[in-house]
C-alpha positions as CSV (number, residue, x, y, z in Angstrom):
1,X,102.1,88.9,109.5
2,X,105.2,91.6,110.2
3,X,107.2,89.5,108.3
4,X,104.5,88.3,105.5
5,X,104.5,92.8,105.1
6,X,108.4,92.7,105.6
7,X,108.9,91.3,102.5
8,X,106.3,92.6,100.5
9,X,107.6,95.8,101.2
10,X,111.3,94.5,100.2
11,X,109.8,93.7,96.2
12,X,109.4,97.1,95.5
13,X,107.2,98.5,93.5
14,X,108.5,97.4,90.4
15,X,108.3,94.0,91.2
16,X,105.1,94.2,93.3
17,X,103.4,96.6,90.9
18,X,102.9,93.8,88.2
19,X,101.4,91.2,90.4
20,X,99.3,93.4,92.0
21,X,97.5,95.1,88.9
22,X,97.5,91.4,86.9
23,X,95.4,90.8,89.9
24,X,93.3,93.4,90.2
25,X,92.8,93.3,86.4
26,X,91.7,89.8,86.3
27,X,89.1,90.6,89.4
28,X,87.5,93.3,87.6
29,X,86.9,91.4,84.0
30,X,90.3,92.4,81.9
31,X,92.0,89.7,80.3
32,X,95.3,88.2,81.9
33,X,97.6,89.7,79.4
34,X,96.3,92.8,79.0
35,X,96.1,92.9,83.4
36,X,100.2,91.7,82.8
37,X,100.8,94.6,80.4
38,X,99.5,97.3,82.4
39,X,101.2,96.1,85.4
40,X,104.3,95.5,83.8
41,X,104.1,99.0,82.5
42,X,103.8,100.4,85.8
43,X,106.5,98.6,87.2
44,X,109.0,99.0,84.2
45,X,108.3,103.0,85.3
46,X,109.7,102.6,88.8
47,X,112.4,100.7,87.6
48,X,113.1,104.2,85.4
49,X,112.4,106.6,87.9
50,X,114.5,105.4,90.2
51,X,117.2,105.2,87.8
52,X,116.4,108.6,87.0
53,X,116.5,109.8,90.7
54,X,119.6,107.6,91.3
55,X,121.4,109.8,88.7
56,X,120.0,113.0,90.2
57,X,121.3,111.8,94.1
58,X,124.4,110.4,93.0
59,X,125.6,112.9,91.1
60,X,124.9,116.1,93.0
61,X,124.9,114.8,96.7
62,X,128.8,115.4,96.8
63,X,128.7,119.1,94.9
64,X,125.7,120.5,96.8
65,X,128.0,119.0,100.4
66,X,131.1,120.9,99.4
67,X,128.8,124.2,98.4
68,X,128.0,123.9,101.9
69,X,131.2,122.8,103.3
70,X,133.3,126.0,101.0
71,X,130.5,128.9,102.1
72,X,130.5,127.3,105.6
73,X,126.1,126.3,105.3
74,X,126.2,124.1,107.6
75,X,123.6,124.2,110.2
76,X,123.2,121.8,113.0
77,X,119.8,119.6,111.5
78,X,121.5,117.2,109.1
79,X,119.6,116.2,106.1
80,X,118.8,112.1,106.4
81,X,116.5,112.5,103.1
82,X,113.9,109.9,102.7
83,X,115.5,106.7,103.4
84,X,116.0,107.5,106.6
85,X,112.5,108.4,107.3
86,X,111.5,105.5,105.9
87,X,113.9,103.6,107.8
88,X,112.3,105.2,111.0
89,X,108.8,104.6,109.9
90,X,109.4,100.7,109.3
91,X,111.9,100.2,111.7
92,X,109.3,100.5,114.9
93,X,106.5,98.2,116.5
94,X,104.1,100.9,114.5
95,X,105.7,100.1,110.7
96,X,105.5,96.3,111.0
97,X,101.4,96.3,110.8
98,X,101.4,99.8,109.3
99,X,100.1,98.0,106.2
100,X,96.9,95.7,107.1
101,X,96.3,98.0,109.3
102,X,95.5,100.7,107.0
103,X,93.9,99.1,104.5
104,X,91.4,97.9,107.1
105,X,90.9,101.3,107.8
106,X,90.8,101.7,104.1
107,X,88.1,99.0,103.9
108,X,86.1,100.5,106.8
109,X,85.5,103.9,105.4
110,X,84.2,102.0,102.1
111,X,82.0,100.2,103.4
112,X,80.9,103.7,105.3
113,X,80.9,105.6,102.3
114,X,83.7,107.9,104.0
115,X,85.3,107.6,101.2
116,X,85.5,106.9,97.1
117,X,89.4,105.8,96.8
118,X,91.1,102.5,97.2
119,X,94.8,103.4,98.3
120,X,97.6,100.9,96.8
121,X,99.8,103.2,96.6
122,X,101.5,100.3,99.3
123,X,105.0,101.6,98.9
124,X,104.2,105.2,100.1
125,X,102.2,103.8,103.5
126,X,105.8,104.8,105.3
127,X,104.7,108.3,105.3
128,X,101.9,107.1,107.8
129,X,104.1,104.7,109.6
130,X,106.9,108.1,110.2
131,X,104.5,110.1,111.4
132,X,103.0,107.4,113.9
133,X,107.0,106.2,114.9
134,X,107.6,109.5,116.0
135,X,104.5,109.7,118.0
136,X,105.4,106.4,120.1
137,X,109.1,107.8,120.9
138,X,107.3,111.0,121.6
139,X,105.3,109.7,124.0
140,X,107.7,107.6,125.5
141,X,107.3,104.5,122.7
142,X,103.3,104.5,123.6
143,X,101.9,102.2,120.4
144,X,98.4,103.8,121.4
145,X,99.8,107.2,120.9
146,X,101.9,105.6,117.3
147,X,98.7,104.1,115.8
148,X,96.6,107.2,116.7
149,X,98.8,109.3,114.8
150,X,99.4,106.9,111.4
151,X,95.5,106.0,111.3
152,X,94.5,110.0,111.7
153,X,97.3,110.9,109.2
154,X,95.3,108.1,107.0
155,X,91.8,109.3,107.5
156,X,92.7,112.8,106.4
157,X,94.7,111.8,103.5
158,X,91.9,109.8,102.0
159,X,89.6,112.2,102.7
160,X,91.7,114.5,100.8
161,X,92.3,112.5,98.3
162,X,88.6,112.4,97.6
163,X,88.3,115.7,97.5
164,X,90.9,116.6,95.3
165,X,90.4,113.8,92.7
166,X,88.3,115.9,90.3
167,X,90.6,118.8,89.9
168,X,93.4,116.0,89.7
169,X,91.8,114.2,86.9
170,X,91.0,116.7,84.8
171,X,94.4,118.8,85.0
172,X,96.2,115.8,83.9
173,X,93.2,113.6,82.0
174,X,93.4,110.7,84.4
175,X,90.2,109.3,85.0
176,X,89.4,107.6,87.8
177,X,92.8,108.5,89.6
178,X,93.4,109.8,93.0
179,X,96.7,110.5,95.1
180,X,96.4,109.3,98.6
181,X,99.8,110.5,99.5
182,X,100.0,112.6,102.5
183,X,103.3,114.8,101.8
184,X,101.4,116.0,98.2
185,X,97.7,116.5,99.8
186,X,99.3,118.4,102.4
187,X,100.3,121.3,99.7
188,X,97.3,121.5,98.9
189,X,95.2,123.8,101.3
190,X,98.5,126.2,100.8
191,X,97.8,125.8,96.8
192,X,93.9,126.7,97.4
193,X,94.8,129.4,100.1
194,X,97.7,131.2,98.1
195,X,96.2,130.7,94.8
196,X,92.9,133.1,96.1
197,X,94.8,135.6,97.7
198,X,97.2,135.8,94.3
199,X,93.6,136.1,92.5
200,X,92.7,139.2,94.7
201,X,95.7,141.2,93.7
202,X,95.0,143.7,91.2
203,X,96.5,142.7,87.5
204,X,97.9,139.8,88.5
205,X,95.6,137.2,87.3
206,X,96.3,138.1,84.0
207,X,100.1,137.1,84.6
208,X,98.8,133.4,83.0
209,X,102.3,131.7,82.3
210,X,102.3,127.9,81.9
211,X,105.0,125.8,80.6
212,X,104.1,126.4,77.3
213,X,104.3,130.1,77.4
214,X,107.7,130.3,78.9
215,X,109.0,128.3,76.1
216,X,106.9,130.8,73.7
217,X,108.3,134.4,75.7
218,X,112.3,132.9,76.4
219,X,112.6,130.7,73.7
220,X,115.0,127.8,74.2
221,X,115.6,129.2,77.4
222,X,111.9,128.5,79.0
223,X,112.3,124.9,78.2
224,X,112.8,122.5,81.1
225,X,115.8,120.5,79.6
226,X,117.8,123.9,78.8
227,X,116.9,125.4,82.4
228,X,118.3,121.8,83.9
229,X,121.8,122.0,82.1
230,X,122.0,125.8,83.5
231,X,121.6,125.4,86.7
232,X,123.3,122.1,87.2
233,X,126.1,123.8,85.8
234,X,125.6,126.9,88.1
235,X,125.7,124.2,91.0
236,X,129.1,122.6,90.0
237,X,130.4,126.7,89.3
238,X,129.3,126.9,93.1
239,X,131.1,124.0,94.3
240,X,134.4,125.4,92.1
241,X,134.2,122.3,89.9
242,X,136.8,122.3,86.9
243,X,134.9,123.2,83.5
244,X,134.6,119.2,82.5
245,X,132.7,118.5,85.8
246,X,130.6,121.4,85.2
247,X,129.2,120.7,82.3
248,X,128.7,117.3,83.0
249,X,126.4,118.3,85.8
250,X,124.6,120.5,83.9
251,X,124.2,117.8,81.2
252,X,122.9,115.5,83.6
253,X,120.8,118.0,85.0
254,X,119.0,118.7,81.8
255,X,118.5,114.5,81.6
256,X,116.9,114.2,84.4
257,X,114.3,117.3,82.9
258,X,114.3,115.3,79.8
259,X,113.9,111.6,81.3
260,X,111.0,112.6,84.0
261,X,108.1,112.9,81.4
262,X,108.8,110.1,79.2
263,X,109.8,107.1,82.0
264,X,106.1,108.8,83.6
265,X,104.1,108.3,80.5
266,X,104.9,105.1,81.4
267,X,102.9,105.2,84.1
268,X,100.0,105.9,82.2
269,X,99.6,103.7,79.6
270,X,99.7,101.0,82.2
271,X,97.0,102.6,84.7
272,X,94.3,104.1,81.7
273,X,92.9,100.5,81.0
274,X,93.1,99.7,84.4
275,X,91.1,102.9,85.7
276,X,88.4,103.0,83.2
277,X,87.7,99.3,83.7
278,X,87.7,99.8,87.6
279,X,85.1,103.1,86.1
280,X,82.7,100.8,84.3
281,X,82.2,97.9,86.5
282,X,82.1,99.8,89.5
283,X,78.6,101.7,87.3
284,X,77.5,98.6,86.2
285,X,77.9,96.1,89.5
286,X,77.3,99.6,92.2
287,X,75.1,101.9,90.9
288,X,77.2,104.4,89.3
289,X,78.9,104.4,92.6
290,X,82.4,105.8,91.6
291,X,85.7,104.6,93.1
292,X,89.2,106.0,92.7
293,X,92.3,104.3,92.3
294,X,95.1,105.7,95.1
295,X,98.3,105.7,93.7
296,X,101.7,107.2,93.7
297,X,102.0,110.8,92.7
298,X,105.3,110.0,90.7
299,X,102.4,109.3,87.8
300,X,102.5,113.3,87.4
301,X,105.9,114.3,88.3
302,X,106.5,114.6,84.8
303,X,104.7,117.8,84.2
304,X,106.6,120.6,82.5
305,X,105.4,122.8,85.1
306,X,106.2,121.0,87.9
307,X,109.8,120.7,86.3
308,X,110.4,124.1,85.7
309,X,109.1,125.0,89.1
310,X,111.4,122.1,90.8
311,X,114.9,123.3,89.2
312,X,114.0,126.7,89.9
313,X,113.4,126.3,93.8
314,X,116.6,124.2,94.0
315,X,119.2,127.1,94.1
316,X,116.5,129.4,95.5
317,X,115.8,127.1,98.9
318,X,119.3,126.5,99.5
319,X,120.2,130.4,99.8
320,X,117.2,131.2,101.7
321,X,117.8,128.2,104.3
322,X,121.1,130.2,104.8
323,X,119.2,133.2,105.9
324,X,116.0,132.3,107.4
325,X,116.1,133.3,111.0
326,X,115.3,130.3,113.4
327,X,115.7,127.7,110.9
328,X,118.3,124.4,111.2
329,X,117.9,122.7,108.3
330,X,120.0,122.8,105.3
331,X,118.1,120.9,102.3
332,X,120.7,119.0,100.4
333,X,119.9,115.0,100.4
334,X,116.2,115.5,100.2
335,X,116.4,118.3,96.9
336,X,115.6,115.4,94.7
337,X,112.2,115.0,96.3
338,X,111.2,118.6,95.0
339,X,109.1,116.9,92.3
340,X,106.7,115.9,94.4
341,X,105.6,119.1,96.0
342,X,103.9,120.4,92.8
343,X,101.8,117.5,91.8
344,X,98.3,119.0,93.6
345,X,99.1,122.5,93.7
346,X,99.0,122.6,89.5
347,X,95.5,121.8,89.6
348,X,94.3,124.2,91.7
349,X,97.0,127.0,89.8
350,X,96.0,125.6,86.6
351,X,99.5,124.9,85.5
352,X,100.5,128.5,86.3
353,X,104.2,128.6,86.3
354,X,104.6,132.1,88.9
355,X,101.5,130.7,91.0
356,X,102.5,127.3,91.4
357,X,106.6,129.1,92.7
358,X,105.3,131.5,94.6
359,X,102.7,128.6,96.3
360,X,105.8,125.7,96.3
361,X,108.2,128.8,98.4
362,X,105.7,129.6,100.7
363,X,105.3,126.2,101.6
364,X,109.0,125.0,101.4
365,X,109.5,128.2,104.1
366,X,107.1,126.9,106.5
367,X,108.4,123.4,105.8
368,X,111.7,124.2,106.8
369,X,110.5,125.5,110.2
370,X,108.6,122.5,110.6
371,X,111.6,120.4,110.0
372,X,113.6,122.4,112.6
373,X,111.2,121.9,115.1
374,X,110.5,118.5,114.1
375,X,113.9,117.6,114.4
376,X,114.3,116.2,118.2
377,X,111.6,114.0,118.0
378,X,113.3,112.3,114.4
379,X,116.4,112.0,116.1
380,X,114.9,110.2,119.0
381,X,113.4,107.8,116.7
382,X,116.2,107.6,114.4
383,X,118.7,106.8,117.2
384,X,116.7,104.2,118.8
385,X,116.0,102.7,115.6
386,X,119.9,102.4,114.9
387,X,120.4,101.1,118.3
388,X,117.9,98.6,117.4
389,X,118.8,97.9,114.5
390,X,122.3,98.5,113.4
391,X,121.8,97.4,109.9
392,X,120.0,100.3,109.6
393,X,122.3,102.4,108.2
394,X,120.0,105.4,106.9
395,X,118.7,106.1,110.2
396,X,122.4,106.4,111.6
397,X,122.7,110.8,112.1
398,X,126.5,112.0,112.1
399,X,128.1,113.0,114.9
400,X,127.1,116.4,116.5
401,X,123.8,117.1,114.4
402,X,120.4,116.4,114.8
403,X,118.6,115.2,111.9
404,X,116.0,116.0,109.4
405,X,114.2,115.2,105.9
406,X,112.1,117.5,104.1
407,X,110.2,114.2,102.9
408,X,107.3,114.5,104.8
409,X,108.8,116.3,108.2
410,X,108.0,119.3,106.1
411,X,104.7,118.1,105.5
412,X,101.5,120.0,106.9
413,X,99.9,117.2,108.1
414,X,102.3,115.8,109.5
415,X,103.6,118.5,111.7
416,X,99.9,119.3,113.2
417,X,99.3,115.9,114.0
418,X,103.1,115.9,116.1
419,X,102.6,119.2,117.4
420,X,99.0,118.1,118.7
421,X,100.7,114.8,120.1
422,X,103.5,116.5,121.7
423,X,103.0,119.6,122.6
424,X,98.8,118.8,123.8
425,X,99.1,115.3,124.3
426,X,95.2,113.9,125.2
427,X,94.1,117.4,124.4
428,X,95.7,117.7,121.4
429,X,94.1,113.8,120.5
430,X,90.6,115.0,121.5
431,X,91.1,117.8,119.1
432,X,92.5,115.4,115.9
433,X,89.5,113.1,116.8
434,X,86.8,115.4,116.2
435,X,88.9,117.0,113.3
436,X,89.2,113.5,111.9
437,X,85.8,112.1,112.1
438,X,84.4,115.8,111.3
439,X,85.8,115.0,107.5
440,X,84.9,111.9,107.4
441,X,81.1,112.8,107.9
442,X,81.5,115.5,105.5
443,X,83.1,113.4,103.3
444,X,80.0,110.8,103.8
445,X,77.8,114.2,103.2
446,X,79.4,114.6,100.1
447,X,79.7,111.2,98.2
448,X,75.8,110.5,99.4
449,X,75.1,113.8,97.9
450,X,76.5,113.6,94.7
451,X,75.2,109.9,94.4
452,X,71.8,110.9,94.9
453,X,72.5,113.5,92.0
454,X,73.9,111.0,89.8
């Protein structure tokens, strides 16, 4: 079974993607080519996001290393970025059955109405696996302890996803959608927290700027594209680049702006037929019950908000990093992950470009924290994975650092869960129990509810 998994996971989603919505098209009535198209759609967008990403990485991992290395940033928690999470997460006794596992778990809550979504978002189930290998070499490489962790991490995260669906779909006008990813559903209760307490500040509510109204009040200068070629060419200034290098950043920057929106309507036109198909027989076969479809956030990353915000926090996380008092952890490999903090805060700000910065800091702040303090345990697992393992290249931390990834180590849920593991062990899994099966009866509460309603 590890290795039936093993290799799935190897595909990738572009290759994967296909087969797996061909299938799931044909099972709910579409015909085989238009089940093909959609998945081929899907999958043709991951082949261009990670293109896109690739050119992002590759082009700015050396500038943003000799920023650091010229104004002496360096702190002692090296950035691994998410490969090397995601080496860590697969690489343990708890990532070779991370997969059936959750999807029973997936199936279970169902069946027990403690949930609406069906997650096959498969490629992002290493965010449960990291958070569960950490646990085991926490508690001395305890699979107990590693399973406990990814299958809470799970629960919650569905739940979530449930009960964010609505906003999501309507922001973005994908019915039928959900985002089961744990990293973006943690953002959220800071989104929902922060976006009140903005509300209850006198005059600011009426400080309503979204994408399309900082292109209207700066002109040219409010569009994404232009606001990438600035400040990749600000980063190659700060790495003391000659003029040809700089501008090449700064053009490459601004594609990247330019090439998010377009590869993600990709995304799209595959999943619309797919989704309201999924809509209409689940209403004709289960009695209106509605289901989601869990998939990758990368569907949204695409937003003009979430683009502005992204290349705006770049430059503004690495100079507070410098300065935060307590933190060790210098963001540079993971930066091109910033996309997906915004993706379920916009709903909640409504596309508001100062609510959805001021929401993304706050969190990136406490993130970085959590990193820090997260950062013992990852290289624990990282080590013992490379010792393992020393194909593993990603996992392997530099000399004299510890290391770190804002991919998901920042993440909310994540770092509760650890804390509660490490810090108060079988009291801190009493308390995630009843938190955990707490949301699913609500959940239960909820979909019952609103079926009854229906």
């Amino acid at each position: 079974m590890e290795q039936v998994f093993s290799y799935i996971i190897s595909l990738g989603a572009s290759v994967m993607m296909p087969i797996l919505f061909t299938v799931i098209g044909l099972c709910i009535g579409m015909t085989f080519g238009k089940s093909l198209k959609s998945g081929l759609y899907v999958g043709v967008g991951f082949v261009g996001l990670g293109i896109v990403t690739a050119l992002l990485t590759n082009n700015f991992d050396s500038p943003l290393k000799t920023i650091s290395e010229l104004y002496d940033l360096q702190l002692k928690v090296f950035d691994m970025g998410w490969p090397a999470a995601a080496a860590v997460a697969y690489g343990t006794a708890v990532g070779a059955l991370i997969i059936p596992i959750c999807l029973g778990v997936n199936i279970v809550m169902l069946l027990t109405k403690t949930t609406r979504t069906i997650n096959i978002d498969l490629w992002n189930y290493w965010h449960f696996a990291f958070i569960g290998a950490v646990a085991y070499f926490v508690m001395d490489q305890s699979l107990l302890w590693g399973y406990f962790a990814a299958i809470v991490c799970y629960i919650i995260t569905m739940v979530m996803a449930d009960v964010t669906a609505e906003k999501f779909q309507k922001h973005y006008n994908l019915q039928g959608i959900s985002i089961p990813q744990p990293f973006c559903q943690s953002f959220t209760i800071f989104a929902v927290a922060i976006n009140w307490l903005l509300d209850k500040i006198p005059g600011f509510s009426k400080i309503d700027i979204d994408a399309e109204g900082l292109k209207k009040k700066f002109g040219v200068l409010g569009e994404p594209l232009v606001l990438g070629v600035i400040v990749g060419a600000l980063i190659g200034l700060a790495a003391q680049l000659d003029i040809k290098k700089v501008l090449f950043l700064g053009v490459t920057m601004g594609a990247v702006m330019e090439l998010i929106p377009r590869i993600t309507s990709l995304f799209i036109e595959g999943l619309k037929p797919i989704a309201e198909k999924t809509q209409e027989v689940a209403k004709k076969r289960f009695g209106g019950m509605k289901v989601h479809i869990g998939m990758s956030p990368a569907l949204v990353i695409g937003h003009p908000t979430t683009l502005v915000c992204s290349v705006i926090l770049i430059p503004v996380i690495l100079a507070i990093a410098v300065k935060l008092p307590g933190n060790q952890f210098l963001p540079l490999a993971s930066l091109a992950g910033m996309f997906y903090l915004f993706p379920l805060i916009l709903p909640y700000t409504k596309g508001n470009v100062v609510k959805s910065l001021i929401v993304g800091l706050v969190a990136l702040v406490i993130g970085l924290y959590f990193v820090t303090d997260m950062a013992s345990a990852f290289t624990l697992a990282a080590n013992e994975v490379y010792k393992t393992d020393p194909t593993a290249s990603a996992a392997k931390i530099p000399e004299g650092f510890e290391g770190g990834a804002l991919d998901f180590a920042s993440s909310l849920f994540g770092y509760v869960i650890y804390a509660c593991v490490k810090y108060l062990q079988w009291i801190g899994m009493g308390v995630l129990t009843i938190i955990t099966l707490g949301m699913m009866v609500w959940n239960r509460m909820r979909i019952t509810a609103e079926e009854k309603n229906a």
